[in-house]
C-alpha positions in Angstrom: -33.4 -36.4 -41.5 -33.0 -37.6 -37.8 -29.7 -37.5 -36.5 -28.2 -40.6 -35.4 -26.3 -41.6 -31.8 -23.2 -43.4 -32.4 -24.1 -46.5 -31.7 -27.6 -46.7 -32.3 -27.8 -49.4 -35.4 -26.0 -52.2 -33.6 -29.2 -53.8 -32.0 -26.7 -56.0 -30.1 -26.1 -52.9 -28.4 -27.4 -52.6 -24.8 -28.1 -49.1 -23.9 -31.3 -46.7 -25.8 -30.5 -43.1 -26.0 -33.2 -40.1 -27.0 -32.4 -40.4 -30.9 -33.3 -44.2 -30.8 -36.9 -43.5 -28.9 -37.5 -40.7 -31.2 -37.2 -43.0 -34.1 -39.3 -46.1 -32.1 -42.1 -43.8 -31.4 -41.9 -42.2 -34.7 -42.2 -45.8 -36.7 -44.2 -47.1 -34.4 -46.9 -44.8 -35.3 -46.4 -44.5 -39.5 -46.7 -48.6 -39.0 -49.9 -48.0 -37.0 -51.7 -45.4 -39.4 -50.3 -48.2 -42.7 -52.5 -50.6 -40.3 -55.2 -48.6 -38.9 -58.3 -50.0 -41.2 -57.2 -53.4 -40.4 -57.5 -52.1 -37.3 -60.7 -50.6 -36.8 -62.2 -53.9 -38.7 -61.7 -55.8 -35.3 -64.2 -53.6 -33.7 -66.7 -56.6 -32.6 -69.6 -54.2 -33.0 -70.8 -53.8 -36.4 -71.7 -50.0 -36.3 -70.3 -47.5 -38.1 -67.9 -46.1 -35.7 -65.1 -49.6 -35.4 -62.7 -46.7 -34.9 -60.2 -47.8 -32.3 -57.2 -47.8 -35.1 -58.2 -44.3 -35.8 -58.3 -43.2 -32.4 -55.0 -45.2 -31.5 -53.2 -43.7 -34.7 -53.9 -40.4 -34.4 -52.7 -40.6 -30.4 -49.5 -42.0 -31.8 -48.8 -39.2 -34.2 -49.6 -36.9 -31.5 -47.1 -38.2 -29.5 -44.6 -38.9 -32.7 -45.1 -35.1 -33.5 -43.6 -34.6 -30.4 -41.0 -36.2 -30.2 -40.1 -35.1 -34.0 -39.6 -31.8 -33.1 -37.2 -32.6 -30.5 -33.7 -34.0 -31.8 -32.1 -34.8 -28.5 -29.5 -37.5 -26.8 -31.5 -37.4 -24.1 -33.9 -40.1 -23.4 -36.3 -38.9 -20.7 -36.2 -35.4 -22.1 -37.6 -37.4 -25.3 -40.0 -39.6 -23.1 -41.3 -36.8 -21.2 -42.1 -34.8 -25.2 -44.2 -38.3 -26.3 -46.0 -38.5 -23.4 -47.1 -34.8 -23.2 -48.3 -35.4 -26.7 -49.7 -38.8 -26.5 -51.4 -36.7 -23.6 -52.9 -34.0 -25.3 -53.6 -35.8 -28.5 -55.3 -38.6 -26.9 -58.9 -40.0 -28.5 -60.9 -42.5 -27.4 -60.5 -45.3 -24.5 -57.9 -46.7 -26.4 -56.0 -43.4 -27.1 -56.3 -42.5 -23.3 -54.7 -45.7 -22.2 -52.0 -45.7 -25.0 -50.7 -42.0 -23.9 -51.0 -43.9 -20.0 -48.6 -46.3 -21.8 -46.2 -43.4 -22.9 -46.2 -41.7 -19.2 -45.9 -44.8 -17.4 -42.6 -45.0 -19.6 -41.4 -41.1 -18.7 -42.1 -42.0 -15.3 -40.0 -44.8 -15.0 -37.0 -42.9 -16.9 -37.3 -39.6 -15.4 -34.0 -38.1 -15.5 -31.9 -40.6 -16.9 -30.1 -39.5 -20.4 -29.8 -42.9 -21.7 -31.2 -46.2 -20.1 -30.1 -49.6 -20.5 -31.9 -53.0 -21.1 -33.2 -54.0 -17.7 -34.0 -50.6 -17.3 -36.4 -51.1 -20.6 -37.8 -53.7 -18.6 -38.5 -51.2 -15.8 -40.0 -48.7 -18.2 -42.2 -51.6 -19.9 -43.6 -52.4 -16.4 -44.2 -48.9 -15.1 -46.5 -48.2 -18.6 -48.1 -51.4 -17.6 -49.1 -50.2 -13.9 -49.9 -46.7 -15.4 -52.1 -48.3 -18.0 -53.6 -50.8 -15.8 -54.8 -47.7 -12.5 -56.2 -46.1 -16.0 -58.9 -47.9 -16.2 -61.4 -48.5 -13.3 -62.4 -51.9 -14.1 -59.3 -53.5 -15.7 -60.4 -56.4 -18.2 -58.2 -59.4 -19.5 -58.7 -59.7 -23.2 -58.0 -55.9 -24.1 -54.8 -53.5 -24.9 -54.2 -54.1 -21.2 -53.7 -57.9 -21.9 -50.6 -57.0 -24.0 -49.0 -54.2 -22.4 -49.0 -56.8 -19.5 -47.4 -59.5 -21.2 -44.5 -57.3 -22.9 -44.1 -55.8 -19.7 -44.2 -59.9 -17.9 -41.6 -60.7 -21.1 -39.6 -58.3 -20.9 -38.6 -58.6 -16.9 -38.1 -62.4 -17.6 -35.9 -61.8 -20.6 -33.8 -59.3 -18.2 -33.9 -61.7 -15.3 -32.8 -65.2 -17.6 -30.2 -62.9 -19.5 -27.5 -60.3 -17.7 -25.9 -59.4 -21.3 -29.7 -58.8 -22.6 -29.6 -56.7 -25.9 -32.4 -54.3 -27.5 -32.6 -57.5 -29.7 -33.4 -60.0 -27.8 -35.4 -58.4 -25.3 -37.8 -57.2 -28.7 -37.7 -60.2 -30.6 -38.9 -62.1 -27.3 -41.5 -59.2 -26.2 -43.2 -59.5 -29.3 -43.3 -63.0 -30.2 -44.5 -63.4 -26.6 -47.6 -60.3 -26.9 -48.4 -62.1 -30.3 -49.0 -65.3 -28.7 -51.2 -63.5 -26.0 -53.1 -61.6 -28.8 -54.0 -65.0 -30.4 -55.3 -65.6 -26.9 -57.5 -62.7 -26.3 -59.8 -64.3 -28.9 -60.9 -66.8 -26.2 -61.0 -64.0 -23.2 -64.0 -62.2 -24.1 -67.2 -63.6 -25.2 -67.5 -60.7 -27.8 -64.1 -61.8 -29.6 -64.7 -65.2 -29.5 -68.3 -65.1 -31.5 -66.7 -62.7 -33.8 -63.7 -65.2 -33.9 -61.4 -61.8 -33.7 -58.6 -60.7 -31.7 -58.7 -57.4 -29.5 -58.6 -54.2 -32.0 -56.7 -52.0 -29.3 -53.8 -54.9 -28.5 -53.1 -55.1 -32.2 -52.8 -51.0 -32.3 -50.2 -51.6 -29.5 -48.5 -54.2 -31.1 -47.9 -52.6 -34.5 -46.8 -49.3 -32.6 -44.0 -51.7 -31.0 -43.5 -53.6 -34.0 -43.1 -50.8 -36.1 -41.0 -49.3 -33.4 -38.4 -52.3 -33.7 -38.4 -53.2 -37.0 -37.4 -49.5 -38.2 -34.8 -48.9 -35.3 -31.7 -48.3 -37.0 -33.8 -46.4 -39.8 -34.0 -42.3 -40.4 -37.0 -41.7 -40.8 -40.2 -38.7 -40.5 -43.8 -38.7 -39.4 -46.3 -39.5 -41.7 -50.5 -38.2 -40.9 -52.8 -40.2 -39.5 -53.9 -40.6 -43.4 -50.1 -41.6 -44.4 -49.9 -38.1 -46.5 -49.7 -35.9 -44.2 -47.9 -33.9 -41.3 -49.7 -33.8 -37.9 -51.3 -30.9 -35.7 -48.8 -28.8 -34.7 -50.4 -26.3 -32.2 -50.3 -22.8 -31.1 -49.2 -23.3 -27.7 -45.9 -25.8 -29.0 -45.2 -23.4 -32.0 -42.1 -20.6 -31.6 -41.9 -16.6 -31.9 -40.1 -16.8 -35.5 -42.5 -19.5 -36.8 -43.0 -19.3 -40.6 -47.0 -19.2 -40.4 -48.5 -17.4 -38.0 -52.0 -18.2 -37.8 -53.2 -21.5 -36.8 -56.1 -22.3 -38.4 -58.5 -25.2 -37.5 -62.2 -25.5 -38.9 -64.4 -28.3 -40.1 -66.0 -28.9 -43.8 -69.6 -30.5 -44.1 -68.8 -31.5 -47.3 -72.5 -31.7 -48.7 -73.4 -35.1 -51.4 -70.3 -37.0 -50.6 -68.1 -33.8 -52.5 -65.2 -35.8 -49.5 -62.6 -36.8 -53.1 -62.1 -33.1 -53.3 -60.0 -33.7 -50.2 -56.9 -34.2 -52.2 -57.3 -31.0 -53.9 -57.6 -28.9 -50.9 -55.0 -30.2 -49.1 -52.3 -29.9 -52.1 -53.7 -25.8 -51.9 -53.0 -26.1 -48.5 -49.4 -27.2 -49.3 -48.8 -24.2 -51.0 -49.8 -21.4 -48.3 -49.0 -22.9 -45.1 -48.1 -25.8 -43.2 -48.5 -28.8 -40.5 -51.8 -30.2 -42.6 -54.1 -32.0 -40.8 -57.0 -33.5 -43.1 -58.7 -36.2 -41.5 -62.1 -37.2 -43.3 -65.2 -39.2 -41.7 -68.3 -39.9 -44.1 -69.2 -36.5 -45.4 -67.6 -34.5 -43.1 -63.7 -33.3 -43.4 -61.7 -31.7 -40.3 -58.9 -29.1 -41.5 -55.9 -28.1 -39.8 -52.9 -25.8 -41.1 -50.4 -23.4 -40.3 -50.6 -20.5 -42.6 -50.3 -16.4 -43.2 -53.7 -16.5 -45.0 -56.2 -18.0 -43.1 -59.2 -16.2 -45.7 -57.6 -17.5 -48.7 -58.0 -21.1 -46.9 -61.5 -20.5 -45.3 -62.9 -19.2 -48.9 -61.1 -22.7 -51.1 -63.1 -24.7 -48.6 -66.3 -23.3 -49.0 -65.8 -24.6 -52.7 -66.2 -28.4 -50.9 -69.1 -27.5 -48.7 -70.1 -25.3 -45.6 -67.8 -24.8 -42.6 -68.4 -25.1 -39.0 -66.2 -24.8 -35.7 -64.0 -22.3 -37.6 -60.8 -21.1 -35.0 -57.9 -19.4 -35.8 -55.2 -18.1 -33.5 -52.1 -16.0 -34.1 -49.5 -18.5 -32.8 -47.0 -15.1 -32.9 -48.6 -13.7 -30.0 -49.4 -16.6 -28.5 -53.1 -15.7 -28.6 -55.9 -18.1 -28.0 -59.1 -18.0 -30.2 -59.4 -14.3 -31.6 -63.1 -15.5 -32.9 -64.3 -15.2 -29.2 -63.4 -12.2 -26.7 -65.0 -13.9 -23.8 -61.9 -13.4 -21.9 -62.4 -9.9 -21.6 -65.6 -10.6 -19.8 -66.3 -11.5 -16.4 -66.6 -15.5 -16.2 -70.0 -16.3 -15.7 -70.5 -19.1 -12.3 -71.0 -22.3 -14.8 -70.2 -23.1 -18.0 -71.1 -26.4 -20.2 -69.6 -28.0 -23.0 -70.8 -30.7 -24.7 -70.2 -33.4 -27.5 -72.1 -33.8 -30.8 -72.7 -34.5 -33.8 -75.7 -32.5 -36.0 -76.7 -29.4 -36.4 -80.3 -30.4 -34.4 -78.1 -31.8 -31.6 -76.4 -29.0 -31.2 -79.3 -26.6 -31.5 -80.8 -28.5 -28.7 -77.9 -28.6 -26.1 -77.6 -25.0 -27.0 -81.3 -24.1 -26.0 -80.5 -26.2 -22.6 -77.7 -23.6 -21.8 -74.4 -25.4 -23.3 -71.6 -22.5 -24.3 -70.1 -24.5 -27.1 -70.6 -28.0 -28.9 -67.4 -30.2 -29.3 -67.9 -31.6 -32.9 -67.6 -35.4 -32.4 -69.1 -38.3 -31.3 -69.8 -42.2 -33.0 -66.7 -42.4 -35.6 -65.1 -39.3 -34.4 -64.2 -38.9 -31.3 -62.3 -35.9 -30.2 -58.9 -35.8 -28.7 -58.1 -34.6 -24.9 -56.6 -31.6 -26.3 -59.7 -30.8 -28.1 -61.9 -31.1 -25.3 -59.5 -28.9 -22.9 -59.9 -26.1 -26.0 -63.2 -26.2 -26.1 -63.7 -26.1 -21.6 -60.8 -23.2 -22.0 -63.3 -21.0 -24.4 -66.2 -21.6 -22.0 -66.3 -18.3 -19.8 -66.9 -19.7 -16.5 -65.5 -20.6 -13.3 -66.7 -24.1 -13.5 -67.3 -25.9 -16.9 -69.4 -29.3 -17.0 -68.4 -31.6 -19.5 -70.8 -34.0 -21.1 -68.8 -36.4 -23.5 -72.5 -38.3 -24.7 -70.6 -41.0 -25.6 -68.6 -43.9 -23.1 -65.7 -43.9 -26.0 -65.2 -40.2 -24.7 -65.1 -40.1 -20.9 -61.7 -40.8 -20.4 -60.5 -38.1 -22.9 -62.7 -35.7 -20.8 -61.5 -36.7 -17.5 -57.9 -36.5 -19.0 -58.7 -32.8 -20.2 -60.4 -31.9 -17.0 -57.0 -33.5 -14.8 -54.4 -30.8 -16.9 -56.4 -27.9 -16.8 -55.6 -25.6 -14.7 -57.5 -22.1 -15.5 -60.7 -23.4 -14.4 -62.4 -26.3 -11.9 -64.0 -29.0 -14.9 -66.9 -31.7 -14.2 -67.2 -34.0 -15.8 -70.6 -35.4 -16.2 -70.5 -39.2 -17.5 -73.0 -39.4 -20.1 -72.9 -42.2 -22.5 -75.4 -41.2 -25.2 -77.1 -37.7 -25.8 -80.2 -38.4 -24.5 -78.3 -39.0 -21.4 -76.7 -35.7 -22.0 -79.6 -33.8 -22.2 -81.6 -35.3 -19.4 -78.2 -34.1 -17.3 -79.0 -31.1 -18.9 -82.5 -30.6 -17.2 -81.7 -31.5 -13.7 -78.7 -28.0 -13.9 -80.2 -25.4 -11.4 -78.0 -22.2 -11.5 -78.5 -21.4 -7.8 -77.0 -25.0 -6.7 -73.5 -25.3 -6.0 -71.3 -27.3 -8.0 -71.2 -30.4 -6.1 -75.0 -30.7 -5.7 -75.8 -29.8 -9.8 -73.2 -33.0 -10.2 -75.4 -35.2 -8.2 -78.8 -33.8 -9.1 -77.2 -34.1 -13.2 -76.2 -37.5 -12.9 -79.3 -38.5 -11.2 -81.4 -36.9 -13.7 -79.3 -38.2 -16.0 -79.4 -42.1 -15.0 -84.0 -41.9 -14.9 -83.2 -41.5 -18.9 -82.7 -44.4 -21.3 -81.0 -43.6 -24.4 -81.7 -46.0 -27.4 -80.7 -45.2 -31.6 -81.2 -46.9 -35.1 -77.7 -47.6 -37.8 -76.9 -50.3 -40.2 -74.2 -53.1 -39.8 -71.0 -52.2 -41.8 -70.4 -55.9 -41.8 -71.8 -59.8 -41.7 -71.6 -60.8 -38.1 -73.4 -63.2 -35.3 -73.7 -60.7 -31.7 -75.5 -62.2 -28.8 -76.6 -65.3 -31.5 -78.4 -62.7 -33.7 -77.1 -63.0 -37.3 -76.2 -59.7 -38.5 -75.7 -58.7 -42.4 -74.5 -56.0 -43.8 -76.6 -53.4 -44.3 -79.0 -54.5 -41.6 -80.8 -51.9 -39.2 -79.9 -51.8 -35.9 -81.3 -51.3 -32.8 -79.2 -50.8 -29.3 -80.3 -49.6 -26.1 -77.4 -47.9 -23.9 -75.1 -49.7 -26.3 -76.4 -53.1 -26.5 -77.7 -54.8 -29.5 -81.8 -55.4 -29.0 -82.5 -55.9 -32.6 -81.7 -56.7 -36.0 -84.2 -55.6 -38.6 -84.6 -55.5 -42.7 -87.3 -52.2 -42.2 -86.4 -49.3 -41.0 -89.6 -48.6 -39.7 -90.3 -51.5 -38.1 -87.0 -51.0 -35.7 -88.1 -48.1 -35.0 -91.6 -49.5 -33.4 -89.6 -52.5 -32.1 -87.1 -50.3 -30.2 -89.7 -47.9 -28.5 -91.5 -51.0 -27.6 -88.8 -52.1 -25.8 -88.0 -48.9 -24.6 -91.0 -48.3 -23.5 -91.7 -51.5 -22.1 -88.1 -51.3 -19.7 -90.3 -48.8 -17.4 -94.1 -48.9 -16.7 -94.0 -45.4 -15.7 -92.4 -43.6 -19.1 -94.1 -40.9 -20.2 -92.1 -39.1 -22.3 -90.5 -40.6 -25.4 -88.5 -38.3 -27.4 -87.2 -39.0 -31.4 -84.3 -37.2 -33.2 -84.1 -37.8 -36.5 -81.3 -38.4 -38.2 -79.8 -36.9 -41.5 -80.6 -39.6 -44.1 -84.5 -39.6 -42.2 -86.8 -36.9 -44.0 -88.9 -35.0 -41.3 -92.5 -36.5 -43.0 -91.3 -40.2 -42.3 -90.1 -39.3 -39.0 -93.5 -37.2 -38.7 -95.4 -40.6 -39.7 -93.3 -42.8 -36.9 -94.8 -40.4 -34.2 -98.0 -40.4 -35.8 -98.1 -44.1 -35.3 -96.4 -44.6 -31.7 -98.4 -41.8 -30.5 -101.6 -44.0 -31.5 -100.0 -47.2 -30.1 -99.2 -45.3 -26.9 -101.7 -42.7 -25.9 -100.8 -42.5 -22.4 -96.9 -41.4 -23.2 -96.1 -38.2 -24.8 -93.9 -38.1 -27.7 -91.9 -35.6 -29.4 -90.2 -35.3 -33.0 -86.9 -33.0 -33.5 -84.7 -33.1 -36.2 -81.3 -34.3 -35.2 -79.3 -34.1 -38.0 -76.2 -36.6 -37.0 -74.8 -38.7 -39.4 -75.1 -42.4 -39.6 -77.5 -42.9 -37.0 -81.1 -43.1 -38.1 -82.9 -41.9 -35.2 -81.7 -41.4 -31.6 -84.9 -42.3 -29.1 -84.8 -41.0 -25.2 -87.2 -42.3 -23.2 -88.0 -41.1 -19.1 
């Protein structure tokens, strides 16, 4: 149970302690993961990866994770735990401005034990000048839209009001940010054909209205799928912990096998603790606390194969006893990359990349996760390729805290992109000139893929049903098809077609694509083209049909 200040129930009053933010940031975020499909169905894109509630609610139980471990008074002490997790826990654009939300709120409360209303206000607009230098191009019509107008409220509601109570100031803040949400229907174009409102100002919203509503409540975290606890890690764990070995590992659970999820996580209950089981199509991520790491390994293997297995004796504060590249002399450069297929990551791996950050479309993986992955990479400098424009931000959040190494971050929106930064590396440059020469290699590629529309939808006045194929080149819509392999020609003609000098085309096929169909694509383009050279590798990533790089 969380313990309670003395005053804290009386909403009238007019001071906020550290019990009362525990228990906003901790209801903020159980009302955000109750919300989070809702969420993720405001994505204007109809892909298969509308996850900005999942990215925003897992953030928020980072930082609620936090702050539940830390029953104190004190308010900044409080602040300071949210934003460290909101920090390292952060995923996706969305997740990397809400934990620039939660710092710009430390920041403005640094050292004070308690603060009062107007100094709310002050907290309110430091997260929105945090948020806001976040982002390089700030854009009306987003979660910046609504962390502006409870900051705007909120200063009014202090200026109009010198006995201003934690009621009032809410009850206005919020009715005010819900009458700006309504608005950011008409402030992008996007939004306004989908007739929607923006996906990451409703995240925020719920967090604050969850927040309020629950103030005067005890209550305790629920997981990002409202069942269970959240990551606890090695480095936040104590000497006398109950379990000692952290273990962390991924299940490709083979023919949809995902509703024996259940199962394993009530085995989990029973050897360890702080369960993490957070499922995406057919694959499952896995997180526990336990003294039997084997016993957990071998009731997985029962659901399907396991990949990106870790485990770390949280008693010795050891990092990654798998790998024992510590003991070796660093290497110059390093690389890490994201992906999602076994192909993928065979194919980054051939380039020269240490180790493959599981993630990508639908799963994109949190700052913390990325800093893991740079800190096994046995090098003095690490470049980062996040392939994916929902990941860049995380990265360049990873590469700002650490500290053990210099981190590049290479910003490459898709994987072709990522592998043509791949071949312009050249060992005997220095680090500056591999960035340039990466990036520039990486900007002559043009990255283009093949999914399906999760929903019915009009984009760019193409009508869009469900089920459709799509085609998108560097994240735009191009086409809308009913045949597969018709796309397919459609989007290497356009490809193709974007510069008079490509000759190279490469396809990776996806895991729903058998390799004689892909074979019979190539067959095909490679007679309609005879003056450009195309290759055929399997790719293995879910949900995208075929990912096409052209140079």
């Amino acid at each position: 149970m969380i313990n309670k200040s003395s005053e804290d129930i009386n909403l009238n009053y007019i001071k906020i302690d550290g019990y009362m933010l525990r228990r906003f940031v901790i209801n903020g975020a159980n009302k955000l993961s109750k919300n989070r499909e809702y969420v993720n169905s405001l994505n204007v894109f109809p892909v298969p990866d509308g996850d900005t509630g999942t990215n925003m609610s897992m953030t928020a139980a980072a930082a609620a994770a936090e702050a539940e471990k830390l029953n104190s008074p004190n308010f900044s002490e409080v602040a300071q735990a949210v934003a460290k997790g909101a920090l390292k826990g952060a995923r996706g654009n969305s997740g990397v401005i809400l934990s620039q939300i939660y710092r710009g709120i430390f920041k403005a409360a640094e050292g004070k034990a308690v603060i009062t209303v107007p100094e709310l206000a002050d907290c309110f607009m430091g997260a929105m000048e945090t948020a806001y230098k976040a982002v390089m191009k700030p854009k009306e019509g987003t979660i910046l839209t609504i962390i502006k107008a409870l900051a705007e409220k909120s200063a009014e509601v202090v200026f109009d009001n010198d006995d201003a109570t934690i009621e009032l100031i809410f009850s206005e803040m919020i009715a005010y940010a819900n009458e700006m949400l309504d608005k950011t229907t008409d402030m992008l174009p996007q939004l306004k054909q989908a007739g929607v409102v923006d996906a990451g100002g409703r995240g925020l919203l719920y967090i604050i209205e969850g927040g309020f509503e629950n103030l005067g409540v005890d209550s305790g975290l629920e997981g990002a799928d409202g069942t269970v606890k959240p990551v606890q890690t090695a480095a936040q764990a104590n000497a006398d912990i109950k379990f000692g070995y952290c273990t962390e590992f991924f299940v490709n659970a083979e023919n949809g096998r995902t509703s024996n999820k259940a199962e394993l996580v009530e085995f989990l209950e029973e050897i360890g603790d702080s369960i993490v089981a957070v499922e995406t199509e057919d694959l499952i991520k896995v997180h526990v606390h336990t003294n039997h790491p084997g016993k957990v390994l071998e009731r997985a293997l029962k659901i399907g194969a396991l990949e990106n297995i870790k485990i770390e004796n949280m008693r010795l504060q050891h990092t990654n006893l798998i790998s024992f590249s510590e003991q070796l002399k660093p290497e110059k450069y390093g690389f890490a990359a994201v992906a999602m297929g076994d192909g993928i990551g065979d194919i980054f791996k051939e380039f020269g990349v240490n180790t493959i950050i599981k993630g990508g479309n639908t799963m994109n993986p949190s700052t913390e996760e990325i800093l893991n992955a740079v800190e096994r990479v046995n090098a003095q400098t690490v470049f980062v390729l996040p392939n994916n424009k929902n990941i860049i931000m995380a990265a360049e959040q990873a590469a700002r805290i650490c500290e053990s190494k210099k981190v590049i971050v290479i910003k490459t929106t898709s994987i072709p992109k990522g592998i043509g930064a791949m071949v312009g590396f050249i060992n005997d440059n220095s680090a500056e000139e591999n960035e340039a020469a990466m990036t520039e290699n990486m900007d002559g590629v043009i990255g283009g893929q093949i999914t399906f529309a999760v929903k019915d939808t009009v984009i760019d006045d193409k009508v869009i049903n469900e089920g459709d194929y799509l085609s998108l080149v560097e994240d735009k819509l191009t086409g809308v098809s009913k045949n597969l392999d018709e796309a397919l020609e459609a989007l290497a003609d356009d490809m193709i077609s974007r510069n008079e000098d490509t000759s190279l085309v490469c396809l990776y096929y996806g895991a729903d694509v058998t390799e004689e169909a892909a074979q019979a694509n190539l067959d095909k383009l490679s007679e309609k083209y005879p003056d450009v050279e195309f290759e055929c590798r399997s790719g293995g990533q879910p949900l995208y049909y075929y990912i096409v790089s052209a140079e």
